[in-house]
Every structure is written in C-alpha cells, then in structure tokens.
MIFI-987159 format. One record per residue: x, y, z of N, C-alpha, C in turn. Coordinates in steps of 0.02 Angstrom, whole numbers, plus 50000, padded with zeros to 5 digits. Example, Ala and Ser with C-alpha at 12.3 -4.5 7.8 and 13.67 -1.06 7.14 Angstrom:
<drennus>
506604971650390506154977550390506604983550390506424988850354506844994750357506455000250394
</drennus>
This chain:
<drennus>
518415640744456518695642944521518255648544549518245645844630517615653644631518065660244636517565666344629517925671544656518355674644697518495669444748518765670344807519455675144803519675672144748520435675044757520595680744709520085685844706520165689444661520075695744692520195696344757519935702044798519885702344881520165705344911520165705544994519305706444990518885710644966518105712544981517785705544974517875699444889517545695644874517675691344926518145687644945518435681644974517865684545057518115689345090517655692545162516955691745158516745692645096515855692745109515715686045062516305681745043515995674145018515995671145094516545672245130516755668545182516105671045237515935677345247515265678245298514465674345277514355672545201513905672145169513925663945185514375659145183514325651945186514595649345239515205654245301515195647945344515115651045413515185648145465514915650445526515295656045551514955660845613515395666945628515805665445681515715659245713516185657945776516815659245783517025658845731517945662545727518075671645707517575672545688517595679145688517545680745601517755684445552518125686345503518895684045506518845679745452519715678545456520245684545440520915685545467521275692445444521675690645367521595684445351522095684545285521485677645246521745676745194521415672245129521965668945110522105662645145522975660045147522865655145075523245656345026523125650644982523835645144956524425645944991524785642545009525505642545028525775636545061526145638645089526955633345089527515635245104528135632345105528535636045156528695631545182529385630945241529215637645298529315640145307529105646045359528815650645325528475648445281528125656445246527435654645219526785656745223526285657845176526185662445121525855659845080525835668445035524845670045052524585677045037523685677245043523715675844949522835675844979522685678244888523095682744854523265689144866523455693944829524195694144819524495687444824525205687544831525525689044879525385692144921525795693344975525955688145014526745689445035527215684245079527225684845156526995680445201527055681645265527645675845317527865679945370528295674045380527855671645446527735664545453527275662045495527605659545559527405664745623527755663545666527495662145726526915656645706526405654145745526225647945713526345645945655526345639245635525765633345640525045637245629524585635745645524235635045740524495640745769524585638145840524735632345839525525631945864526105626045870525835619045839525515620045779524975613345733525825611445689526045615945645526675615745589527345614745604527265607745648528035606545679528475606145631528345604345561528965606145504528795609145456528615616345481528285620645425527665619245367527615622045337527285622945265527555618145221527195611745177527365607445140528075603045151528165601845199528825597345213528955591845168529395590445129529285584345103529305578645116529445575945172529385570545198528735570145232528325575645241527755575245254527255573745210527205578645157526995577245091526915571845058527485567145051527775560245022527275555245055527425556545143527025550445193526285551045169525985556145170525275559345155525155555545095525405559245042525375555444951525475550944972525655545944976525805539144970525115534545002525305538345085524695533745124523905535645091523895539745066523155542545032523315537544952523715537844925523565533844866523465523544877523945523844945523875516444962523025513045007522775518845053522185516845106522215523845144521405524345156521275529245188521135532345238520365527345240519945524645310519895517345334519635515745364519575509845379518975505945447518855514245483518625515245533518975511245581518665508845670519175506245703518865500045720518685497445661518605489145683519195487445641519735488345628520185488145603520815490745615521275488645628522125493745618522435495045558523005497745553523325497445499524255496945508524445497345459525465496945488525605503245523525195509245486525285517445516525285515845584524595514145598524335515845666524925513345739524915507245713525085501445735526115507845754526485506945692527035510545697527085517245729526585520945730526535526845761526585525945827526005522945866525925520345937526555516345969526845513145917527665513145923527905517245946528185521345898528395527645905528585529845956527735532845993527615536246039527565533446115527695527146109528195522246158528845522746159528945524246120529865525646113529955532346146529755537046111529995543346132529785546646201529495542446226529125543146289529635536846356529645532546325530045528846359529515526946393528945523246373528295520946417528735513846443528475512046510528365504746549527865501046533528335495846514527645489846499526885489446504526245488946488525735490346497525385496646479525755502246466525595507746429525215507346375524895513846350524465511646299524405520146266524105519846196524035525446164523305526046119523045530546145522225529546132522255534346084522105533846006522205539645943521455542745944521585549245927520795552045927520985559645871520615562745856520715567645794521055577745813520835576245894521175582545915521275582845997521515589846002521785591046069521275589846128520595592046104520085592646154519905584046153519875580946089519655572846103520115569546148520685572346120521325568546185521035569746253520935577046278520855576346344520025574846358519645574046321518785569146317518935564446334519695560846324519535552646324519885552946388520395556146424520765556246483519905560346536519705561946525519235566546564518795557446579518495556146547518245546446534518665543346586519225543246552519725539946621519555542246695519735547846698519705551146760519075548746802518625548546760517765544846813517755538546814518485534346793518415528346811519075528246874519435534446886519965532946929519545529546998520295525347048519865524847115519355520447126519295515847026518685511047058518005515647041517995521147016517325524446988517015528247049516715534447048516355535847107516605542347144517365543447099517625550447155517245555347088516925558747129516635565547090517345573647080517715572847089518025578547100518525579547046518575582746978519085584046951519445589546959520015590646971520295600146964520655601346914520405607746904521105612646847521395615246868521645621846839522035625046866521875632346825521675639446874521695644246837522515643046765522045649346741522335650746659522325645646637522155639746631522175634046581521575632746545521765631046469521475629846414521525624646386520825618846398520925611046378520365609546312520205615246309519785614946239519045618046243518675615446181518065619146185517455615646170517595608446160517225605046181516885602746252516095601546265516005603046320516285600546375516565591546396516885590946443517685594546446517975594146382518865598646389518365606546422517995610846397517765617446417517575619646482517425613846521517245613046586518105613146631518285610746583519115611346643519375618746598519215621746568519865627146543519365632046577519795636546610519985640746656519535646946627519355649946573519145657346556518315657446558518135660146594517395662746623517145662546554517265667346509517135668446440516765663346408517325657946397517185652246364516675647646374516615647346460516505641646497515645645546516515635650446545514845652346565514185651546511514365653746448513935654946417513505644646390513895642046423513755635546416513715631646468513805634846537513435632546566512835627646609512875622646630513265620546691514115616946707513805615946617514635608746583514775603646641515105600046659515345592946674515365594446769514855592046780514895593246875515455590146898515765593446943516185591447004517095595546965516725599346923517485601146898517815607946954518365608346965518355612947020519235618047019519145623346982519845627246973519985630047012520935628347042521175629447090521815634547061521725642447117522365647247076522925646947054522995649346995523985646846964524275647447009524875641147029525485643147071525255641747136524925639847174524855638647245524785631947271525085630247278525325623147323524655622747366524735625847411524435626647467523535625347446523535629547404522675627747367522655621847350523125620947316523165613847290522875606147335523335609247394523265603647424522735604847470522505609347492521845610647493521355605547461521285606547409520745603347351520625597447357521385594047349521415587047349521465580747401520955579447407520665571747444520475565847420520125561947468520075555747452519265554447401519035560947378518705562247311518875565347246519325564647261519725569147186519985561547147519645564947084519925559547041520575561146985520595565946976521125569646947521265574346939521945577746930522145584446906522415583846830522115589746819522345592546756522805598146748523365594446706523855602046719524185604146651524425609846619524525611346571525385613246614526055608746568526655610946606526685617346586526555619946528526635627146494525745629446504525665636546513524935635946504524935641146442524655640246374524855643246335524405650246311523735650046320523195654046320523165659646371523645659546404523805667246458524415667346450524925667746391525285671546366525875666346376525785659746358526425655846388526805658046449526445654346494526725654046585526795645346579527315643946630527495637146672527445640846723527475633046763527035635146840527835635746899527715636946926528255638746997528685633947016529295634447016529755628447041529595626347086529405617047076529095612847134528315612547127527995615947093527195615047085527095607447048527295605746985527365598146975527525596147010527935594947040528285588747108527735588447149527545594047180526905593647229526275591447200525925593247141525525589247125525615581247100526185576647081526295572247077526185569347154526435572247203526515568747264525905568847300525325572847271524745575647293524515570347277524515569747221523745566447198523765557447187524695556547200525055548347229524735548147288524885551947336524425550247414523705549747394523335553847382522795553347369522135547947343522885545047274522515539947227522365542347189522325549447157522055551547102522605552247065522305554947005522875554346919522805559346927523805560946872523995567146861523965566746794523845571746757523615570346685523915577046660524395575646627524605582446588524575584446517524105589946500524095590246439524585594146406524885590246367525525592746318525175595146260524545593546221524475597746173524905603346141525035608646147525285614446148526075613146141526285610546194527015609346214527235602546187527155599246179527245594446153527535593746099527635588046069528105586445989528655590746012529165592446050529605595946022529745602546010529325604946034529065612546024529685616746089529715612346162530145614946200530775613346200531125609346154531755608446149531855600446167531255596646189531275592346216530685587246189530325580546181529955577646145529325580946199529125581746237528625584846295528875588546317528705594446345528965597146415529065595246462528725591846481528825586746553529225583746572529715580846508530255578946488530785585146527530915588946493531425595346535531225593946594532055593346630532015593746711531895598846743531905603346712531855609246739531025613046732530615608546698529995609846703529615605446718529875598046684529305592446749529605590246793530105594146840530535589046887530375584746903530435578646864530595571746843529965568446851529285572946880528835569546857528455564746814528225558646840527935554446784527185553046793526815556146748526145556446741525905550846744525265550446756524745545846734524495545746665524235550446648523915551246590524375556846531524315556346479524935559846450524325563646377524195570246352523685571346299524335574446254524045572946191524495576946116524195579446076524095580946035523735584245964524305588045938524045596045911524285599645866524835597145816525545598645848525945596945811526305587245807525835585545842525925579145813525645576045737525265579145705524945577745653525315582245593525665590445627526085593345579525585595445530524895596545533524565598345490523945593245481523945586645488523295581745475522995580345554522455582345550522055580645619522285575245653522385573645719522545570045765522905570245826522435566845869522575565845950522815560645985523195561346053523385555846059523145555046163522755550346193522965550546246523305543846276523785546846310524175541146337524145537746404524295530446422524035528446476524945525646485524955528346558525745525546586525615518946625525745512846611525755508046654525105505646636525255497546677524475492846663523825497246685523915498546745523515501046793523015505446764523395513246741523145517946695522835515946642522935510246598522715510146541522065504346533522235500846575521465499046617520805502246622521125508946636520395512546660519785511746620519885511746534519345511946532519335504346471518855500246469518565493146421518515495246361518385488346348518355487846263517435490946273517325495146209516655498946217516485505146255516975506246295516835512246322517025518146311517495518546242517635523946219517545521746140517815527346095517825527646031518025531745981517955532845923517885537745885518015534745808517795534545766517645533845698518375536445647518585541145677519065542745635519905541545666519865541845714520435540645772520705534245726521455534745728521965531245697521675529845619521545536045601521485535445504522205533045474522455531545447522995529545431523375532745393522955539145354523265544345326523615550145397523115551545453523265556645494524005552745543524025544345526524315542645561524985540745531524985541445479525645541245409526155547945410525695554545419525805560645425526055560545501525995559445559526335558845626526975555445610526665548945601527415545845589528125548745564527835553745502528085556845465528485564545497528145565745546528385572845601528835569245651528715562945670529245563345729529795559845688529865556645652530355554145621530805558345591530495564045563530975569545537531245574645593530805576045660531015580245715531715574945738531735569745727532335565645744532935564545699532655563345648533355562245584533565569945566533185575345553533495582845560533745586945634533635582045688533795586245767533665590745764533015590245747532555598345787532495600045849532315592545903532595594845967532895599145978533395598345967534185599445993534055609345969533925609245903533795612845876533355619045898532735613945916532095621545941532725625046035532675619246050532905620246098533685627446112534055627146058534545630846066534285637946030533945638145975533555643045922533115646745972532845642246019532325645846068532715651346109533135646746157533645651946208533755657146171534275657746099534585662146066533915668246061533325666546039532785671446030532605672846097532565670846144532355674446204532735679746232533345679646230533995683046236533835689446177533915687646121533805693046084533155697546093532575694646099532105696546102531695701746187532375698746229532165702646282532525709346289532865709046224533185718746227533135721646193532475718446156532205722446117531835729246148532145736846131531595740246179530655740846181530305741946212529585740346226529455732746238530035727946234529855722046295530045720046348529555719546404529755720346463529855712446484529835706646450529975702846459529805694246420530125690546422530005682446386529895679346426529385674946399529445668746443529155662946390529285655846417529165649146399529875644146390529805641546330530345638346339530425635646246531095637146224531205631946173531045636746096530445634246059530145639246009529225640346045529045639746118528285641946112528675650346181528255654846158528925658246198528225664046179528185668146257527895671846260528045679546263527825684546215528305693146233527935697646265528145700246329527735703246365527755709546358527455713746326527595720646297527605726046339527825733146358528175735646415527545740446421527345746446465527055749446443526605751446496526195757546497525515756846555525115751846537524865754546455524215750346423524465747146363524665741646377524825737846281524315735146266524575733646191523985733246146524195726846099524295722446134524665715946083524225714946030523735718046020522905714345964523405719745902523675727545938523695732745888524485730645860524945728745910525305726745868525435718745817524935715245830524595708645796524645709545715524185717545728524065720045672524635721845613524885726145664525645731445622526125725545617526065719445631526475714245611526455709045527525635709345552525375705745497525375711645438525445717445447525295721045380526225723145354526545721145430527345720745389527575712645358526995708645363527185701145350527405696645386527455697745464527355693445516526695692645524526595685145543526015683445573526285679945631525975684145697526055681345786525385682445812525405679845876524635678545897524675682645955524135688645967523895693246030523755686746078524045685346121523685679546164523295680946209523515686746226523345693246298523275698046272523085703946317523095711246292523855712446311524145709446342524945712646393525525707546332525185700846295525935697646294525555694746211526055692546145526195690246108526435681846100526185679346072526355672646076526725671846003527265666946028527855666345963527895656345953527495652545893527625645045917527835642545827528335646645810528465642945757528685638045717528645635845661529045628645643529775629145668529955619845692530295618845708530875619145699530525620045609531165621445536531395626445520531175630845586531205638645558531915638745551532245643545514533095647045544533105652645577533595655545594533625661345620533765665945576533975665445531533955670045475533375670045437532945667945459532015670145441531575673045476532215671345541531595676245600532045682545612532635682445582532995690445590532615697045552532215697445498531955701545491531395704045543531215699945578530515701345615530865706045678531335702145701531725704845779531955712645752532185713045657532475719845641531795724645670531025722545614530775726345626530105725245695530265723045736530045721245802530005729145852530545730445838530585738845883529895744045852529885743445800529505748745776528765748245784528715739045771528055737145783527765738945860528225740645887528065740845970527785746845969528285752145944528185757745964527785765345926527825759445872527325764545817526565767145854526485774045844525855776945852525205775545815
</drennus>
C-alpha cells in the first residue's frame, strides 16, 4: 500500500508529484465512504453536504447501488457501441418513463455532463435544416469545460484563456426577456438554459423567463435545450426541475441534458431528444463515443432511479428541502436561501463574506459544503440524507458564520 495514508504531508506531496495541478491541492484524502458521511485518511468523519457536487443521489455505498454495480461488473462490462445491452436498453426506458417522452423521442448515453451538452451543442448546428450560426447562453451559466460546453458557460475566467472556442456563441444577461428577445431570430439555432443556474450560487431565473424563451425560440424555429445536469435526478423535489410548475411553467423542451446524479457515482450522460423531429437532428455516424452506454455505468443509473422511486425521495428531497430553507434562513449571518428541494443556495449576510473562510471552519468542524461564490454557499446533498444528520451542521452553522 503506498504511503498515502499515513499522513496529511505524505498523501499532499504524493498527490503534487504524480497528478495534474488543474484542480488545485485537494482539501481532504477521502478513503471511504457510507450513507451521508465520508471518513479522510486520518479517520476523521465528515458529513457530506455536497454529495460529490449533486453526483451522490443516494449517498455513499447504497446498496442497491453496490449490488447493480457487483453484479453488472461480474456479468459484462464493455462492449463498446456496436452493440447494446439489457442495461442500456432498460435505462433509456426508464428515462422515457420518468420524463413522459412522446413517441419518437430518443436518449443519446454519453459519460458526462459536458458530453451531454457536446452532443445537444451537434444538434443545435443541425437545427433549421443546418446553416443558422447563432447559439445563446445565458450569463451565470455553467455547461462545462470542455471546449464546445466552455464556449456557452458564462465565466470570462474559464472561457478566455482558451480562446476563440465555438463561433457564433453569444451570452445574453440573467433575467431579461427583453435581451432575450433581442438575440433571437431567424439565425439562432438554439438556447441554452440552465432552470437552476448552479455555479453563481444556485439562482432560477424570473417568473415567466422559461415561458418566454419557449415561445421565443417556437416562433423562431430554434431549440430550447435545457440543461438539467445539476438539477436533475431529483435533486429539486421533482425527477427535473422543469418538471416543477413553478420553475418550468409547463415548458417542454427540445433537447433535455443529465449527468451527475444520474450515475449516483459511475460516469454517465444523457442527452435527450423530445419528439421525431428533435431526434432526427443528428444520423447514424455523426455522433459517438466509445464508452457511452457501458453497461456497468448503465446498471448503476438504473439502479438510482429505481431506488429514488421505491424509497420516495422525491417526495422526500422535496419536503426535507423546504423544511431546511426555513430553518436555515434564521439562522443569524444569513441573509438569505435560495433554489429549490436539496440543491439550495446560503447567502451569507455581511459587508464582505467570505464563503471560501467559512468552507473552511466547516470542513475542519466536519461539514463539507461548497464556497460557490464569495457572497453564497452551496448545499446539494444525498437524497438519503435525514434531517437528523443535517441537525448538527444547522446547530453549529451560527458560529461557522461568525467566528473571527
């Protein structure tokens, strides 16, 4: 066994010495984990209240997750995609069901959030018959970091240092109708919209901004493409967000993206095509991927929505969420919540907050939450959580705020 786990110093300078710096220094040496909790190397217990950014829709080692995994790994593995399998095949089920797709629909498997929206971004240059140059985002949104998803997410940061990325991409300000419709003509091939945007501190957009871009981009001819990544599986109380009336008023997309917590831990993406029309867009050969519908990553899905249904986690995130927003907004030093369900954003009160400093004083009391912002905290935990696992955090939540 290497040294790794014999020391906060060894594990930091094995980990700088062999793998890349793009993530930074990791803050913990996680060596495993059950139900809402990890332990590090050194024993220590944390309660995980970020869940791999919303990846751990049923926590740490689920057993029905576990079981699907063992099994499909001892039965077949790969197969690549000149081939299907029963997984694949039942999953894409599935995700017809819980979606309530119309005939002609279709479900394109790929290994993550950013491939989901790679293969909808593909679509998009075939909307219209091929030829409309114009895609839009939407400030604060985050569609990944691969170069065509990096070209639509919203942060200068990310997006300049790489430079020119995917022509004709074009971000229009959170919340304005009016820009909106500005933008969009008879060259726009699609919008991209995040119902939750989760990378600026969990925001949804303005009552009536979906409705208007659905009706925008119907006149137009262009696709509405919403990436659920983030929100998705269940995370808002609901199988999508989009789903809640009260956040996709009753919108029905064109294009539909998944990842994180659809896989519950095993890599995989999903993009979805609503209707013949949509799923048309693109031929046999014009897309791909080698690993997309592995039958292990697709055993393990199966395995998350089936249990978000036979345990009513729905029902569940959904009421667990409200109850924590309520509690959590009187807490003193927060000036406010927002999102919906269990992805739920804390906006900390203050001239100058420091969500990175209290990130910190969390993780060293055994919460782990994510600085999303300098102003707000991001909260996206398993679905399995209880509330009597997240009551210690809300006890010591006050202090973390306000400690010097």
């Amino acid at each position: 066994m290497s040294e790794a786990t014999t020391g906060t110093a060894t594990w930091r300078d094995d980990f700088s010495r062999v793998l890349s710096p793009v993530f930074g220094t990791p803050q913990l040496d996680i060596v495993r984990g059950r139900g809402s909790y990890v332990w590090d190397a050194d024993g220590k217990q944390y309660l995980d209240l970020l869940a791999g950014i919303a990846v751990n829709a049923l926590g740490h080692c689920h057993p029905a997750w576990v079981k699907a995994v063992s099994e499909q790994a001892a039965t077949l593995g790969h197969i690549s995609n000149f081939f299907t399998s029963p997984p694949q095949i039942a999953l894409a089920e599935k995700i017809h069901e819980i979606l309530d797709l119309p005939e002609g629909s279709a479900v394109f498997l790929s290994n993550s959030g950013a491939e989901a929206n790679e293969a909808a971004l593909k679509m998009a240059r075939r909307a219209g018959g091929g030829g409309r140059p114009i895609i839009i985002a939407v400030d604060g949104a985050f569609h990944g970091r691969t170069m065509g998803a990096l070209s639509l997410t919203a942060k200068a940061a990310y997006r300049e240092p790489f430079a020119p990325g995917v022509p004709g991409v074009v971000h229009v300000p959170y919340g304005d109708v009016d820009a909106l419709a500005a933008a969009i003509n008879d060259t726009t091939a699609a919008v991209f919209i995040e119902p939750i945007q989760g990378e600026v501190g969990v925001r949804t957009h303005p009552a009536g901004y979906l409705r208007a871009a659905r009706e925008l981009t119907s006149a137009a001819g262009a696709l509405l493409i919403l990436d659920e990544v983030q929100s998705g599986i269940g995370r808002t109380g609901t199988w999508f967000a989009h789903q809640d009336p009260a956040i996709g008023e009753g919108v029905v997309p064109d294009i539909i993206t998944s990842a994180k917590g659809l896989g519950g831990g095993m890599p995989i993406g999903a993009t979805i095509t609503v209707g013949t029309e949509n799923t048309g867009l693109l031929s046999a050969g014009q897309h791909g991927t080698t690993f997309g519908g592995n039958p292990i990553a697709c055993a393990a899905a199966l395995a998350v929505l089936t249990t978000i249904e036979t345990e009513g986690l729905l029902d569940r995130a959904g009421r667990l969420g409200e109850q924590l927003r309520t509690e959590l907004a009187g807490v003193p030093g927060v000036a406010g919540v927002t999102g919906q369900g269990l992805l739920l954003g804390v906006e900390l009160a203050g001239d100058s907050p420091d969500a990175k400093a209290v990130a910190a004083r969390a993780l060293e009391a055994g919460f782990i939450v994510n600085p999303v912002t300098p102003e707000r905290l991001r909260l996206a935990p398993p679905l399995t959580i209880t509330h009597e696992e997240i009551a210690p955090f809300l006890t010591a939540l006050p202090d973390l705020l306000t400690h010097d």
